[in-house]
Residue frames relative to the residue before (quaternion, step in Angstrom):
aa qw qx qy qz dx dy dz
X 1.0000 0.0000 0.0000 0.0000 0.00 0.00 0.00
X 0.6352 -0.5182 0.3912 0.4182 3.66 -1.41 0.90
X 0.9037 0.2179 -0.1132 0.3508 4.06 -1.00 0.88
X 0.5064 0.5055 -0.4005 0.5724 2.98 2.11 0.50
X 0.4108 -0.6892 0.4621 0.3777 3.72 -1.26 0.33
X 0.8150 -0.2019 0.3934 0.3744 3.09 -1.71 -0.31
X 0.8462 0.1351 0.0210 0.5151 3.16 -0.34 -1.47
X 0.0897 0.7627 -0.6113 0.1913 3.34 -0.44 1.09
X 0.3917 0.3464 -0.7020 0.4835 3.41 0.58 1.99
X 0.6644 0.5388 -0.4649 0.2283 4.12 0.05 -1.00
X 0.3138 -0.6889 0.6232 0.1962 3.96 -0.75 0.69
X 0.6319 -0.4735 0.4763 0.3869 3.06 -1.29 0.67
X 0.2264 -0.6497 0.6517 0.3192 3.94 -1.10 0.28
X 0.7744 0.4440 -0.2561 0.3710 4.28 0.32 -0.68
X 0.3294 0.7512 -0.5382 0.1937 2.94 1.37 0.91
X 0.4564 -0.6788 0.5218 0.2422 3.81 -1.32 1.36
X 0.2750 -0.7983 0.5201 0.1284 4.07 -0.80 1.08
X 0.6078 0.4747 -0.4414 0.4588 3.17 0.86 0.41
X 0.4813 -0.7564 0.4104 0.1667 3.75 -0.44 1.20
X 0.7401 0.3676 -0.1550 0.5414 3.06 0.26 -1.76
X 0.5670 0.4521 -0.5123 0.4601 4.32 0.28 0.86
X 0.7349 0.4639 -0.0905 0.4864 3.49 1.59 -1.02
X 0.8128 0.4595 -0.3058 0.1864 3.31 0.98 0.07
X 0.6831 -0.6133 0.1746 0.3560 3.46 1.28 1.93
X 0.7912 -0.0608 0.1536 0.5888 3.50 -0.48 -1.46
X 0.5671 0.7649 -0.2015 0.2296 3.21 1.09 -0.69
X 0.5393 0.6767 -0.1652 0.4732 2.99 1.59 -1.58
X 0.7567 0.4381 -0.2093 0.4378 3.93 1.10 -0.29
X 0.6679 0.4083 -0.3059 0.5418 2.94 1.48 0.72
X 0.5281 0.6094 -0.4198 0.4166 3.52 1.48 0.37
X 0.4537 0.6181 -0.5414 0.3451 3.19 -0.93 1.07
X 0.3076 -0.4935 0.5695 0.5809 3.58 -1.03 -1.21
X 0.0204 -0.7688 0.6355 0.0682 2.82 -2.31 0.13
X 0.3516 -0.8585 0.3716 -0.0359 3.55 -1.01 0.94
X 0.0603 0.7804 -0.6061 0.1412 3.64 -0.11 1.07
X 0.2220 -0.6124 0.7469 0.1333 2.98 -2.11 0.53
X 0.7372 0.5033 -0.3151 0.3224 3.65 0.14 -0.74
X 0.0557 0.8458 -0.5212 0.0989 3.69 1.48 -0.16
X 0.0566 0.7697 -0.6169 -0.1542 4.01 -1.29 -0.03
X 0.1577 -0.8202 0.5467 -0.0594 3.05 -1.06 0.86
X 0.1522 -0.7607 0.6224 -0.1039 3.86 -0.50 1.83
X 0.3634 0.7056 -0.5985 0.1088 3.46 -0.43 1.49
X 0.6396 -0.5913 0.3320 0.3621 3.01 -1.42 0.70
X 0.0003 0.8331 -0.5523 0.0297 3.81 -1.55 0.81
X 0.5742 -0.7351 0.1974 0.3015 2.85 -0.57 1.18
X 0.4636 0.5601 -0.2664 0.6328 3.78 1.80 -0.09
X 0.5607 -0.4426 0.4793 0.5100 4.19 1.38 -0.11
X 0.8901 -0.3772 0.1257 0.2229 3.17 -1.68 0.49
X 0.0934 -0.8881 0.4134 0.1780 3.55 -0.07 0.22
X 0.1208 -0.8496 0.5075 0.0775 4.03 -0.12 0.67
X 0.0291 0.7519 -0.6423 0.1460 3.75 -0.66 1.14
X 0.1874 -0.8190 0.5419 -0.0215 3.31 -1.34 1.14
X 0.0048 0.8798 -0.4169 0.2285 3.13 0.18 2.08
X 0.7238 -0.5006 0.4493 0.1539 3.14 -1.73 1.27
X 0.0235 0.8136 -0.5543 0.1740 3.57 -0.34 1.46
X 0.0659 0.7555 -0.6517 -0.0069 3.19 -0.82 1.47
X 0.2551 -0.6817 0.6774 0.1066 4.04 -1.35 1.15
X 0.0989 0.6467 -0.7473 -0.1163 3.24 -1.82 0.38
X 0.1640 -0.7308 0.6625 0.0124 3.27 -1.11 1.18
X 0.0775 0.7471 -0.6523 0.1013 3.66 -0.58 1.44
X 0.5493 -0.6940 0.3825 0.2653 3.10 -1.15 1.61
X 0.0363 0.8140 -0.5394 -0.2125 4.32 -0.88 -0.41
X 0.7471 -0.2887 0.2770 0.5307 3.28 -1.16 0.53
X 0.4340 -0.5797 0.5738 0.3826 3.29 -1.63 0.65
X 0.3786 -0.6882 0.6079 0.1163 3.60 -1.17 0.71
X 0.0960 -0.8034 0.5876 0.0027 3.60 -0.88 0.60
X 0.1567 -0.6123 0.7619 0.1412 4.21 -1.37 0.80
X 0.7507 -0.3721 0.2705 0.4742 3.19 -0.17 1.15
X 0.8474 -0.0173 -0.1037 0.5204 4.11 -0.77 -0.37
X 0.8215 0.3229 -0.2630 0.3896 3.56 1.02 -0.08
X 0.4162 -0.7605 0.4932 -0.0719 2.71 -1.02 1.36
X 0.0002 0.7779 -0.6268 0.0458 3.80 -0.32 1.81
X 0.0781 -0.6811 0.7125 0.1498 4.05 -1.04 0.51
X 0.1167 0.8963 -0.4058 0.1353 3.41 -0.78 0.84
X 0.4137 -0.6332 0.5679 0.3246 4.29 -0.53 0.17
X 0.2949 -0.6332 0.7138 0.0516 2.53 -1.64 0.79
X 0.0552 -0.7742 0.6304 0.0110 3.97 -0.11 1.31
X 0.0031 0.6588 -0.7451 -0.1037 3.03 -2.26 0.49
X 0.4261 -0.7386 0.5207 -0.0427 2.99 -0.92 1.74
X 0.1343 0.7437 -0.6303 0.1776 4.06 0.19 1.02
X 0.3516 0.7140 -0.6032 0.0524 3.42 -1.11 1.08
X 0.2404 -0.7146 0.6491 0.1010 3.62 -1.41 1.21
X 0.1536 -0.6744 0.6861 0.2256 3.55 -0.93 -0.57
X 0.6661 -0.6796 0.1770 0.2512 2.94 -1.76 1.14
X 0.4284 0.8144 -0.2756 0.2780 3.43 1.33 -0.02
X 0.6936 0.1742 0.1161 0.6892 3.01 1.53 -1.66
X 0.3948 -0.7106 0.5668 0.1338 3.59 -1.32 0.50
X 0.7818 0.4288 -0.3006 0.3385 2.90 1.23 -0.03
X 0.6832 -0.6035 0.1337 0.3888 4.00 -0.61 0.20
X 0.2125 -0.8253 0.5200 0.0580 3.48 -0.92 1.72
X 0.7592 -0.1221 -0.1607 0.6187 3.20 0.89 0.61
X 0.0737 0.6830 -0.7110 -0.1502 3.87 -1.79 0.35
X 0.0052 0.7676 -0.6321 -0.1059 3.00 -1.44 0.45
X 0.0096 0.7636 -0.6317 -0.1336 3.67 -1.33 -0.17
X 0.0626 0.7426 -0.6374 0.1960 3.18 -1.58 0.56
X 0.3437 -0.6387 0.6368 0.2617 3.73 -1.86 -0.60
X 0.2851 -0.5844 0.7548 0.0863 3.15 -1.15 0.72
X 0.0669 -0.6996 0.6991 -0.1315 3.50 -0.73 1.72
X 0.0688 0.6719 -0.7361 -0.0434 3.24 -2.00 0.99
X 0.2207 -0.7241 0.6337 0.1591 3.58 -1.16 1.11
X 0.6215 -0.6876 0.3595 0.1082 3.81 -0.79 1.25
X 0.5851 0.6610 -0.2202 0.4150 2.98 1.84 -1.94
X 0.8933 -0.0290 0.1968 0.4030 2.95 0.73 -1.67
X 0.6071 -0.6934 0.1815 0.3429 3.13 1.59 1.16
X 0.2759 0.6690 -0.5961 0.3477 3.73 1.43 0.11
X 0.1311 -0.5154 0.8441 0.0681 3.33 -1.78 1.14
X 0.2673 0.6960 -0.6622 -0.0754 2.95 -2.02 0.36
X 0.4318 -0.7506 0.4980 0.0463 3.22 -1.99 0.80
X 0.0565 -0.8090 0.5849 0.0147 3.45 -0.28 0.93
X 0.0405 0.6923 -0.7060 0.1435 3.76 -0.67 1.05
X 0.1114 -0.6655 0.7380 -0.0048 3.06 -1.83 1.10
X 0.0829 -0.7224 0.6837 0.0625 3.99 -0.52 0.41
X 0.4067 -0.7388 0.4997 0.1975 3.89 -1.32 1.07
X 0.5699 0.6147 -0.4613 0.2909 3.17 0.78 1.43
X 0.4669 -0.6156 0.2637 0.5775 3.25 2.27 0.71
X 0.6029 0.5260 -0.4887 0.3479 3.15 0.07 1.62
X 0.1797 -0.9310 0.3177 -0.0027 3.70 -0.89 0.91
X 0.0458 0.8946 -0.4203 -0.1449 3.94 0.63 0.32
X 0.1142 0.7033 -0.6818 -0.1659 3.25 -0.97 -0.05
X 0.0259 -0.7356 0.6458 -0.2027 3.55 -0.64 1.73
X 0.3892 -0.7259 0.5485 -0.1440 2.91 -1.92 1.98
X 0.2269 0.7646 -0.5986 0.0743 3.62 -1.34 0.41
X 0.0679 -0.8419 0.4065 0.3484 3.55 -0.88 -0.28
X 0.2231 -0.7584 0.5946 0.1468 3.69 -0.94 -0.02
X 0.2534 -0.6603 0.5782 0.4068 3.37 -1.24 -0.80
X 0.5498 -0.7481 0.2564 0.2689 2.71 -1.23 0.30
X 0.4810 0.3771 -0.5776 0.5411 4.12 0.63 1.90
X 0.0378 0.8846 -0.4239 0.1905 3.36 1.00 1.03
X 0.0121 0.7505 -0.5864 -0.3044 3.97 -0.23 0.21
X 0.7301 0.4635 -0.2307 0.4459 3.46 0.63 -0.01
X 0.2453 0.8262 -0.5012 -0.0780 3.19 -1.59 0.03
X 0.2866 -0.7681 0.5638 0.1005 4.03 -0.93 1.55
X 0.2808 0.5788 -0.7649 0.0311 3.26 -0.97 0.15
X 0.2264 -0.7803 0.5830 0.0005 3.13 -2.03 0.97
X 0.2283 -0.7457 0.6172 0.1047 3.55 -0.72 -0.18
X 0.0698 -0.7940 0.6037 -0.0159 3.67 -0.84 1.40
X 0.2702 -0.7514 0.5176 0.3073 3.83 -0.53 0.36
X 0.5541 0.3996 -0.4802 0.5501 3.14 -1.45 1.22
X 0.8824 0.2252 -0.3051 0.2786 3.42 0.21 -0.37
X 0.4853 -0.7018 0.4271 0.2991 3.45 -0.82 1.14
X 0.6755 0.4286 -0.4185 0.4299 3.78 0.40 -0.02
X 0.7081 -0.2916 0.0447 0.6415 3.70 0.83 -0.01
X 0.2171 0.7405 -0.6097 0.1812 2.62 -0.91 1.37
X 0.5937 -0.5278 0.4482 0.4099 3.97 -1.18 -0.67
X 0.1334 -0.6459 0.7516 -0.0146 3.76 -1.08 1.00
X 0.4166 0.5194 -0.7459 0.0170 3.95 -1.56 0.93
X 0.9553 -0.1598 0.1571 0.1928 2.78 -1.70 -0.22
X 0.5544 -0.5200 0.4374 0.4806 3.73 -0.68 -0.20
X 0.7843 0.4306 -0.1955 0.4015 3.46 0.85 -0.73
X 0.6870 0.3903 -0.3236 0.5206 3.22 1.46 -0.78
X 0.6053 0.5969 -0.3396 0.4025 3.36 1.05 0.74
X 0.6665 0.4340 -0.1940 0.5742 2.93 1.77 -0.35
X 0.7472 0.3783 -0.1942 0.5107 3.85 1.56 -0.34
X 0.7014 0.0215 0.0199 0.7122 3.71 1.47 -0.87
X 0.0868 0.7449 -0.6610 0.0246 3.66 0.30 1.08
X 0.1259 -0.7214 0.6645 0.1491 3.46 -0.98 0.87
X 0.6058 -0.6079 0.5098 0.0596 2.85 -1.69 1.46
X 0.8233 -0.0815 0.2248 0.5148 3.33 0.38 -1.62
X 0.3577 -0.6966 0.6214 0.0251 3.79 -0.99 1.04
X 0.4156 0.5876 -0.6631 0.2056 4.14 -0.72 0.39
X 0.0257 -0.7270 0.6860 -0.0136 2.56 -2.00 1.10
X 0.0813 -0.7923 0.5953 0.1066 3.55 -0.98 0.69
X 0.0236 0.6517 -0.7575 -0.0296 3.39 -1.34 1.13
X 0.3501 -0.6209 0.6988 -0.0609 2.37 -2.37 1.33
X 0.2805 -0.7294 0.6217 0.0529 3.40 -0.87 1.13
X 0.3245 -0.7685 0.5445 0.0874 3.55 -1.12 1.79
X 0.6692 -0.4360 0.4000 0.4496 3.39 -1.47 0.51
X 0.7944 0.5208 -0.1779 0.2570 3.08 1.07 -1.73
X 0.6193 -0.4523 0.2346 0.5974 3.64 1.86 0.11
X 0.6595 0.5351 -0.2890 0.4419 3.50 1.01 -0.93
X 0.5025 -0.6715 0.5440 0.0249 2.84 -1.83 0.60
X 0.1438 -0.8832 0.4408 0.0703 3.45 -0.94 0.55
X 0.0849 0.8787 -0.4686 0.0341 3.72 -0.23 -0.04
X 0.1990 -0.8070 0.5539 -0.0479 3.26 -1.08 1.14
X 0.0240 0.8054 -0.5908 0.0415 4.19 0.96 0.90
X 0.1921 -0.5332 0.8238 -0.0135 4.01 -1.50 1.35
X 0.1045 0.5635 -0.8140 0.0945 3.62 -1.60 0.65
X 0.2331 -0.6848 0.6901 0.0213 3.36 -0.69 1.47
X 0.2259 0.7831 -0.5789 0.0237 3.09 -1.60 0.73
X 0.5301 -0.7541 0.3396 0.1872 2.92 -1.25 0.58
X 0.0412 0.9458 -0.2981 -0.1223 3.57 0.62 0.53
X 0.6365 -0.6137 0.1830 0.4298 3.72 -0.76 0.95
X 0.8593 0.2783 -0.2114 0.3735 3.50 -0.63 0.79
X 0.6359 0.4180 -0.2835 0.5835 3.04 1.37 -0.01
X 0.5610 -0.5906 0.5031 0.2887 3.55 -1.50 1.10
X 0.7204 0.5316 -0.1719 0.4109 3.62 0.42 -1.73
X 0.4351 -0.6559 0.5881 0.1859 3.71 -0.99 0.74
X 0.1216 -0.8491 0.5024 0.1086 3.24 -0.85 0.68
X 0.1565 -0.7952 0.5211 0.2677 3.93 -0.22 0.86
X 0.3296 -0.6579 0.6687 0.1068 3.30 -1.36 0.92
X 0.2029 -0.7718 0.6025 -0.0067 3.15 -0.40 1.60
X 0.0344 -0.6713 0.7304 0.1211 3.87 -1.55 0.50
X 0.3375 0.6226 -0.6914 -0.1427 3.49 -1.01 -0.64
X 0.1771 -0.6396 0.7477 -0.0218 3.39 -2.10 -0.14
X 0.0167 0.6728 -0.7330 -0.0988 3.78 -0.97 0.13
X 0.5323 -0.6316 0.5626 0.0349 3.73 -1.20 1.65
X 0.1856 0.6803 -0.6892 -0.1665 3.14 -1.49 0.39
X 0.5892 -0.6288 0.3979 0.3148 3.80 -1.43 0.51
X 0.3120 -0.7227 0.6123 0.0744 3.33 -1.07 1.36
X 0.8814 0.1586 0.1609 0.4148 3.02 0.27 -1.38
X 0.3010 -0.7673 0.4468 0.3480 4.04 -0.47 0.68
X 0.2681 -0.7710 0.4515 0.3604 3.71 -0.23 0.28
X 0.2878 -0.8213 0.4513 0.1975 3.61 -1.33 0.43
X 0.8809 -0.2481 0.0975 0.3912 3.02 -2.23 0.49
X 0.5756 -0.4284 0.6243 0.3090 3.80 -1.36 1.07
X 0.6548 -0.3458 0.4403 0.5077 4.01 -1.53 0.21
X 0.7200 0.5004 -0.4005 0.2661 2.67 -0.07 -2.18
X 0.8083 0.3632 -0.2009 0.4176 3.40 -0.47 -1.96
X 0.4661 0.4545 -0.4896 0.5801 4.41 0.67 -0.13
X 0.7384 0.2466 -0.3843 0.4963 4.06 -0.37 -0.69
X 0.6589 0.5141 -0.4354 0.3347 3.75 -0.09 0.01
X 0.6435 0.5665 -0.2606 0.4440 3.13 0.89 -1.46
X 0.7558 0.4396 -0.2699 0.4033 3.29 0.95 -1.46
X 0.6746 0.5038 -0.3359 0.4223 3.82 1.41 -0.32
X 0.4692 0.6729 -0.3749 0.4318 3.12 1.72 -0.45
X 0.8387 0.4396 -0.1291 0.2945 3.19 1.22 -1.21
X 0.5889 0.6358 -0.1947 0.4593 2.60 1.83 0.23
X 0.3702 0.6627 -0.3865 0.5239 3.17 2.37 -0.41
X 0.9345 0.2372 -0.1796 0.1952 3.26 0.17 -1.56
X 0.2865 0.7023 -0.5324 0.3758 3.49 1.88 0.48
C-alpha cells in the first residue's frame, strides 16, 4: 500500500521503554478517573430514553508494541459504569487507546460483552487539546463487527468520539453511535458524554517498572 515500506518484518532497534514519555496526546488520559453526572441517549421502544450514570475509567500504560517497522505506545482502558438507581452494570467496555509518533495515527479499540467490536481511527499531534477517531461499518480497515442479532435489531452504522482536555485537568467526551433500529426508517444517534476527573496517577508500563527497579538496584 501507498506510504508503507518494503520490508515490513525489521522492528525498529531505538525503540524508548518507557511509555508514559511516548504517548503524544495520549499521555493525558493515563491514570484513573471518576464521574457521577455521565449522560446517556438510548433508543426505546416508548422513544428515547435519558439516564444519568456513574462512570469509572482506568487508563494503564503497556509496553510499546510494534508490526514490524511500526511502532504504537498506548493504554489499556476499562470503562465500568452503573448509575445510582441500580447496582448493577449499565455499560462495560475494554480496549487500547493507541498512538503512532511517525505519523500521528491515534487509535481506539473497544469491545463491550454484548457481541460487539470497534476498531476506530483519527489523527492529531501530539500537544493536542483534542481528539476524533471514528469507526464506519463495512469497512475492513476500521470499522464495526456485532453480532447476528445486533445487526438485525440495533445495527450500528457509525461510532465517533471526541475528547477534549480542560485547563482544569479534566476531561471531556462526547461518543454518537448511529444506528439503525428494527422497524424504524430514521437512524437514531446514541449520544453519551461525561467530563472525568483524576483519582489516581497511573503506573510505569512492565517494561519501564523492571528497569527502573534494576536501575535501582545498580546504584544501591
Amino acid at each position: 500500500m501507498i506510504g508503507f515500506p518494503e520490508d515490513v518484518f525489521t522492528e525498529p532497534s531505538d525503540v524508548d521503554p518507557d511509555t508514559l514519555a511516548n504517548l503524544g496526546p495520549l499521555r493525558r488520559l493515563a491514570g484513573r478517573w471518576r464521574a457521577r453526572k455521565g449522560v446517556d441517549l438510548n433508543p426505546k421502544a416508548d422513544g428515547p430514553e435519558r439516564r444519568v450514570f456513574i462512570e469509572h475509567i482506568d487508563f494503564d500504560p503497556i509496553d510499546p508494541q510494534a508490526n514490524g517497522p511500526q511502532l504504537f505506545y498506548g493504554l489499556r482502558y476499562h470503562i465500568h459504569i452503573t448509575t445510582e438507581e441500580e447496582d448493577i452494570t449499565f455499560h462495560d467496555q475494554v480496549g487500547y487507546w493507541l498512538w503512532e509518533p511517525a505519523t500521528g495515527l491515534v487509535l481506539q479499540t473497544l469491545a463491550i460483552p454484548r457481541g460487539q467490536v470497534a476498531l476506530a481511527s483519527g489523527q492529531s499531534t501530539a500537544d493536542a487539546d483534542s481528539l476524533v477517531v471514528s469507526a464506519t461499518r463495512g469497512e475492513t480497515g476500521y470499522g464495526i463487527c456485532s453480532t447476528a442479532f445486533l445487526e438485525y435489531a440495533f445495527r450500528t452504522d457509525n461510532y465517533r468520539i471526541e475528547i477534549s482536555f480542560n485547563a482544569d485537568g479534566t476531561w471531556s467526551y462526547v461518543t454518537d453511535t448511529v444506528l439503525l433500529v428494527h422497524g424504524r426508517e430514521a437512524p437514531f444517534t446514541h449520544r453519551d458524554q461525561n467530563t472525568l476527573k483524576k483519582v489516581g496517577e497511573p503506573r510505569p508500563n512492565p517494561l519501564a517498572a523492571i528497569l527502573a527497579k534494576r536501575n535501582a538496584t545498580k546504584d544501591a
